[in-house]
C-alpha positions in Angstrom: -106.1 61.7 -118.5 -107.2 58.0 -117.2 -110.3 56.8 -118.6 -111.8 53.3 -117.2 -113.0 50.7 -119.2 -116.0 51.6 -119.6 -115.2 55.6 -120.4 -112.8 54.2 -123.1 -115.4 51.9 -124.7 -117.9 55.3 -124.9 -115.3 57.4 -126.4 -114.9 54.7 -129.3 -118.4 53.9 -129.9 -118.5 57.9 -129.8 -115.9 58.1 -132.6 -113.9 60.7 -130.2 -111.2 57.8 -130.1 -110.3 55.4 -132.7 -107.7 52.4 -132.6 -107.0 50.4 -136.1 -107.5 47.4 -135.5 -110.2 47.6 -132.8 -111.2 44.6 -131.0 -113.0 45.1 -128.1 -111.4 42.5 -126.3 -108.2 44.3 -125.9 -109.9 46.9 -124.0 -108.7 46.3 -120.2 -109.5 48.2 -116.9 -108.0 51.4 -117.8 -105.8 50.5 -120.6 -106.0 48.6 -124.0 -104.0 46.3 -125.4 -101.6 46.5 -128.6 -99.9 43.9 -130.9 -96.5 44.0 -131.9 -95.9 44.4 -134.9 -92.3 43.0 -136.4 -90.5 45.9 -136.7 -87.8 46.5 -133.8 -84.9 49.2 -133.2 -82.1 47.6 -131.1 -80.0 50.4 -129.2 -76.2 50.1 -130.8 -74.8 51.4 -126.8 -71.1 50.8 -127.7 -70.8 53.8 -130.5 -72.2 56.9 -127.9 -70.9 57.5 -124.1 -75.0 58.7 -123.7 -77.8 59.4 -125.9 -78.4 63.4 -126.7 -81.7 63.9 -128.1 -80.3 67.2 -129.4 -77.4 66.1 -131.5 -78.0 64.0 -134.5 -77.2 60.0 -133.1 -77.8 58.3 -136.5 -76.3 54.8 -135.8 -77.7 54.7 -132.2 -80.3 52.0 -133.4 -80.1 49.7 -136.0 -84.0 48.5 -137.3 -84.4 44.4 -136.9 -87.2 42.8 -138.6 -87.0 38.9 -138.6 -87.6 36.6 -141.3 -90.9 34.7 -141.7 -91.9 33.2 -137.9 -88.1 33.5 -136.5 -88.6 35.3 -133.3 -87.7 38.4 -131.6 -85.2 37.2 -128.5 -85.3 40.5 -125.9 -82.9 39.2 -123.3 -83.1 40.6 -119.6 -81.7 43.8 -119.2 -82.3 44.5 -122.5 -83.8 47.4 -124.3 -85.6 47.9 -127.5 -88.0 50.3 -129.4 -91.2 48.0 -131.1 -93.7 48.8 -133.5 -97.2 48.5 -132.7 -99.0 46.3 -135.4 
């Protein structure tokens, strides 16, 4: 289902969707936006030939949080799982 702007902002004010935190602001044409939060899962790609969602992978990713206001680099071609804030 695509809802518009508008249809999403009636199914919050309805309380048929809700978002934690809410600002209204992040509500765009047919979307809204999230915030990272600073929680990220780096792919470890060297220990698998492929990933198998039906065998257990457990050093596939590797959870990176960074200290205080270092940053998150995510270099081209790269790609990571992030947590929504």
């Amino acid at each position: 289902m695509l809802l518009s702007d508008r249809d999403i902002t009636a199914e919050i004010e309805a309380g048929r969707v809700a978002l934690e935190p809410y600002d209204a602001a992040m509500v765009q044409p047919s979307s809204v936006d999230v915030r990272l939060d600073r929680f990220f899962r780096t792919f470890e790609n060297h220990r698998y030939p492929h990933i198998d969602p039906s065998v257990d992978q457990p050093d596939l990713t590797r959870q990176v949080e960074p200290d205080g206001e270092e940053p998150f680099i995510l270099h081209p071609g790269e790609f990571v799982l992030g947590s929504t804030y």
